[in-house]
C-alpha positions as CSV (number, residue, x, y, z in Angstrom):
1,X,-1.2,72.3,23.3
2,X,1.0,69.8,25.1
3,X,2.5,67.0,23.8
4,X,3.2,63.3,25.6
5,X,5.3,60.6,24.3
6,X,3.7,56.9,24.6
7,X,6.1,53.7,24.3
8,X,3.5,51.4,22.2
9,X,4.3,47.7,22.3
10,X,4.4,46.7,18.8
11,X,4.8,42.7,17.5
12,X,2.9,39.7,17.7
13,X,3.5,36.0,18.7
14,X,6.7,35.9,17.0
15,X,8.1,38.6,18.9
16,X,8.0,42.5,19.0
17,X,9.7,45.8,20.9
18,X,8.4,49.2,21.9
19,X,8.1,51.8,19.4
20,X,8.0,55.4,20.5
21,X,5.5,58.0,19.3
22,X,4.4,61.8,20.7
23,X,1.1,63.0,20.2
24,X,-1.1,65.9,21.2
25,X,-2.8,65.7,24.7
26,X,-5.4,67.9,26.5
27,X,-7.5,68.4,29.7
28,X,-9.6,64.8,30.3
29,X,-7.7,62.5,27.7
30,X,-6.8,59.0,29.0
31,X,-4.6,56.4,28.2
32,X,-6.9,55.2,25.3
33,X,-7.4,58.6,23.7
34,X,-4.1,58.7,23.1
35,X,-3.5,55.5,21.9
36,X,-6.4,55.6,19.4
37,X,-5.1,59.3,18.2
38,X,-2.1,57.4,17.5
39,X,-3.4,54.6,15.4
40,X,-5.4,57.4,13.6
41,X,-2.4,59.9,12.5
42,X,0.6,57.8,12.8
43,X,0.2,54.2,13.4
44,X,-3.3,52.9,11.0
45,X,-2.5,49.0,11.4
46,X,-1.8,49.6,15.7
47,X,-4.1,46.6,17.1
48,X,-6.1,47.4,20.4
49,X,-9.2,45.9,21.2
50,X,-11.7,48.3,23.0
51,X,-15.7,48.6,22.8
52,X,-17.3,50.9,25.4
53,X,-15.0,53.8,26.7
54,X,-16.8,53.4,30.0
55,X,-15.1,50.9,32.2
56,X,-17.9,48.2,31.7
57,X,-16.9,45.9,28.6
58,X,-13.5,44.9,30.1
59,X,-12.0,44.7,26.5
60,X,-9.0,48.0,26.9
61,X,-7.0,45.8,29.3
62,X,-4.0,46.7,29.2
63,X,-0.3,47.4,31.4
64,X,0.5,50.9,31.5
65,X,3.9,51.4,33.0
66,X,3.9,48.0,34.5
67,X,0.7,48.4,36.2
68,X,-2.2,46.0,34.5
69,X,-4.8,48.6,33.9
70,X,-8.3,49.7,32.0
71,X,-7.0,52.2,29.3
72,X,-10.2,53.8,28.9
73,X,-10.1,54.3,33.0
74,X,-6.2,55.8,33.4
75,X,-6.3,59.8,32.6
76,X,-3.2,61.3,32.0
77,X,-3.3,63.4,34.4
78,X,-2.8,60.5,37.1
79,X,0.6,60.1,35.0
80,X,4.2,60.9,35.3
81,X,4.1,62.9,32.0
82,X,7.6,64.0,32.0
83,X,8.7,60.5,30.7
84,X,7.6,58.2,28.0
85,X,4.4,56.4,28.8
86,X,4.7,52.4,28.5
87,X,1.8,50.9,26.7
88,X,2.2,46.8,26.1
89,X,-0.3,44.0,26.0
90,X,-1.3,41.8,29.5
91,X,1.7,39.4,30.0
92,X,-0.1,36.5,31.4
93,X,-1.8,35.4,27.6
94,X,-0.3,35.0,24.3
95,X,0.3,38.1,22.3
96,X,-1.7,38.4,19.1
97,X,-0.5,41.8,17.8
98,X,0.6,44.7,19.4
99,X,-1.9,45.5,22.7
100,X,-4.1,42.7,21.7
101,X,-3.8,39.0,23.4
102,X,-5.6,36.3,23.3
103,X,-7.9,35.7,26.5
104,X,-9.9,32.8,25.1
105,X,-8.2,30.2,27.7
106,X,-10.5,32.0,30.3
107,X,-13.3,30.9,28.5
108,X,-12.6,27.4,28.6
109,X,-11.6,27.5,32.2
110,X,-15.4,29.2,32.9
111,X,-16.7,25.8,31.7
112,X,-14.8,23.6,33.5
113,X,-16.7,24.8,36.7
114,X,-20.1,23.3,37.9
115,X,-22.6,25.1,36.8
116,X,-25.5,26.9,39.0
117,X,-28.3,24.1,40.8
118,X,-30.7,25.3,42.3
119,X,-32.9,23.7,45.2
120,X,-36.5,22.9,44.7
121,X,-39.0,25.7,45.5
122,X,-39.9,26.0,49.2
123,X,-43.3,27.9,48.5
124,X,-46.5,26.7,47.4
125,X,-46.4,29.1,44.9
126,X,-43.4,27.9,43.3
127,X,-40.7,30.5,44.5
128,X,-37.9,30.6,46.8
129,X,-37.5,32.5,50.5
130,X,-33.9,33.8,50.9
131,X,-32.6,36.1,53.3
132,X,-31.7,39.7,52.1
133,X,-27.8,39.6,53.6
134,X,-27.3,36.3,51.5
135,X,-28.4,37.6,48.6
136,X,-26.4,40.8,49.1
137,X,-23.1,38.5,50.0
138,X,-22.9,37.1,45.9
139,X,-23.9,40.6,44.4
140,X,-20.6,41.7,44.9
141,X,-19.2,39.1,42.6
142,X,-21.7,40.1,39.6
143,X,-19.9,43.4,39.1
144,X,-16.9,42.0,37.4
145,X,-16.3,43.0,34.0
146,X,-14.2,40.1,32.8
147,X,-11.1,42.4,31.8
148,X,-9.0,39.7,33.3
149,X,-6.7,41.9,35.3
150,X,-6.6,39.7,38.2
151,X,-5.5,37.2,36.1
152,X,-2.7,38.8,34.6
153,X,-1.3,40.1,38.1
154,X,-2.1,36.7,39.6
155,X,1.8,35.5,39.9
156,X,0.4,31.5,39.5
157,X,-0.6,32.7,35.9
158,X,2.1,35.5,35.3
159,X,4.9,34.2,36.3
160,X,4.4,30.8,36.9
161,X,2.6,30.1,33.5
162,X,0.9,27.3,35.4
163,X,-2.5,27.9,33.4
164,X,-3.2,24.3,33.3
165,X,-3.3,23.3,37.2
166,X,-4.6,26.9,38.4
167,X,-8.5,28.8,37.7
168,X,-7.1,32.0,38.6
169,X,-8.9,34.6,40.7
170,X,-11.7,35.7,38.2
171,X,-12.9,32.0,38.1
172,X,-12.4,31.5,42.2
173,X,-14.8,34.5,42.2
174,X,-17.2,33.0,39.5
175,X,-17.4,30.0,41.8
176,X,-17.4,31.9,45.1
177,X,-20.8,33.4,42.9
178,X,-22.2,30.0,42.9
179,X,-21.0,28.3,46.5
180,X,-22.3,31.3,48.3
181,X,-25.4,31.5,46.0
182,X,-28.8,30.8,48.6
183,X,-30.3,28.1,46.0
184,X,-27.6,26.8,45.4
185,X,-27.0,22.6,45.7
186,X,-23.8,22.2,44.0
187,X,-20.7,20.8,45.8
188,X,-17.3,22.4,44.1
189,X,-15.4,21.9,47.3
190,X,-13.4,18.7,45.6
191,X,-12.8,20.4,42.4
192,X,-11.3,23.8,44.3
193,X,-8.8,21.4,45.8
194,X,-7.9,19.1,43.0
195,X,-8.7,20.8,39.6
196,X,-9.0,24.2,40.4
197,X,-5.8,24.3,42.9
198,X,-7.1,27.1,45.0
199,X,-4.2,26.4,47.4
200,X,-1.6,28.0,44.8
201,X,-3.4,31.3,45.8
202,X,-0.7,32.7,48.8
203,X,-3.3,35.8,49.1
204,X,-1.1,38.2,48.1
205,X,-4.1,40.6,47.4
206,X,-3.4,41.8,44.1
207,X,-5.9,40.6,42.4
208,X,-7.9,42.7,44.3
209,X,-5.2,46.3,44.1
210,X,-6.0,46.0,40.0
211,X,-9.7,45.3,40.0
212,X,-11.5,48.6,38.2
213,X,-14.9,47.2,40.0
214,X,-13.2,47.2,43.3
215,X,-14.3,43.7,44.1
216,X,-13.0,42.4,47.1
217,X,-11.4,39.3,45.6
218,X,-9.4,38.1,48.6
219,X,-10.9,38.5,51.5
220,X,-15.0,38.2,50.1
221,X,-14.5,35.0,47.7
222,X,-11.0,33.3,47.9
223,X,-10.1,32.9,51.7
224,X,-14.4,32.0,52.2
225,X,-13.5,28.9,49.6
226,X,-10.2,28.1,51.2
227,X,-11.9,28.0,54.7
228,X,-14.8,25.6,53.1
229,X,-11.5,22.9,51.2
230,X,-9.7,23.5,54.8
231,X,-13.2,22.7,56.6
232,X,-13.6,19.1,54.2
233,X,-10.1,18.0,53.9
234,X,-8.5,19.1,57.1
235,X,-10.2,19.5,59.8
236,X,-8.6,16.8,62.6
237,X,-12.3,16.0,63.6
238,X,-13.1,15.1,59.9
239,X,-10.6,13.6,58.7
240,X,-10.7,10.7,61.8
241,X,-14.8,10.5,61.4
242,X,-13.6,9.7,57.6
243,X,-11.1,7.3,58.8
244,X,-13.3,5.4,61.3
245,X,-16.1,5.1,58.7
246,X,-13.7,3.6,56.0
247,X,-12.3,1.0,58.1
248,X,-13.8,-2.2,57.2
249,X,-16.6,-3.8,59.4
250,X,-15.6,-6.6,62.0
251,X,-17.1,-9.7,61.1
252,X,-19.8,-11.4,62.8
């Protein structure tokens, strides 16, 4: 039987450090099997949040050797084995203890954005005609998982902390979802420029090198929404229509 060691992240908000531990491996273990066979024979108060082994619940988010990663989705055999596996919790929220952190700002971002309006029914039955490619253009956007890994790569949130001026790539993709939906009426263009601060995005693209649902977060839903803010607030043509109309009206 071979043997791996992990370095665990262990603390909380106060403060913490890595703590090393070797455990049993075999053929097909991943990063979580490991860290849950730890908290069973060595470690019975670790903290790791987890729910359906399968890559779809988005709660194992983690940073494996530096990389922000799915636990339950990184085999061991994809790792350099020979040296201690780092294990710690996503950098861009507040620790809670050990891998666990507390993601419940993304939550309150998700209501800040307009929700879905649609348009009236253009049937006399009461339904709506859309064409198949538009429908297919938002489906995209309904894989993600919420495990927040684009956020904590996102360098606005990471490294910048600036979580209070900036939505962060899950939530440009949530409203991508709804701009590009066919029914719907809503107008976010304002709020992407002024309370969402899309232009903090520099499209680096690694949002989209750490999403598990390979989601195409740049190029499908943030540059679209920066071409639509660009479009409103920039375009020469625009912006002298808006100044012409403002002017105030000769009198008679």
């Amino acid at each position: 039987m071979k043997t791996a060691t992990f370095k665990i992240w262990r603390g909380d908000s106060q403060g913490g450090d890595f703590v090393d531990y070797t455990t049993e491996i075999s053929e097909g273990m991943v990063v979580l099997d490991a860290v849950l066979q730890i908290q069973a024979e060595q470690a019975g108060d670790l903290a790791c949040r987890w729910n359906c082994k399968a890559g779809k619940c988005g709660s194992c988010s983690a940073e494996i050797n530096g990389m922000p990663k799915l636990m339950c989705m990184t085999r061991l055999n994809t790792l350099p084995l020979e040296e201690p596996v780092t294990v710690e919790p996503m950098k861009a929220f507040p620790p809670i203890k050990d891998l666990i952190t507390d993601v419940s700002w993304n939550y309150e971002i998700k209501k800040r954005i307009k929700k879905f309006k649609p348009r009236p029914p253009d049937a006399p039955d009461g339904t709506w005609r859309m064409m198949q490619e538009d429908i297919d253009r938002v489906q995209e956007f309904r894989k993600c998982i919420e495990c927040f890994l684009c956020q904590d790569v996102c360098h606005v949130l990471r490294d910048h902390h600036l979580h209070e001026k900036f939505i962060g790539p899950r939530f440009l993709v949530y409203a991508a979802a709804l701009e590009m939906h066919p029914l719907d009426t809503e107008n976010r263009v304002v709020e992407l420029r002024e309370d969402y601060n899309i232009g903090y995005c520099n499209i680096t693209k690694c949002c989209t090198t750490v999403c598990p649902e390979n989601i195409t977060i740049t190029d499908n839903a943030i540059i679209p929404l920066k071409e639509r803010v660009v479009d409103e607030f920039y375009d020469p043509i625009k912006k002298f229509l808006r100044l012409f109309r403002s002017r105030p009206s000769a009198k008679k």
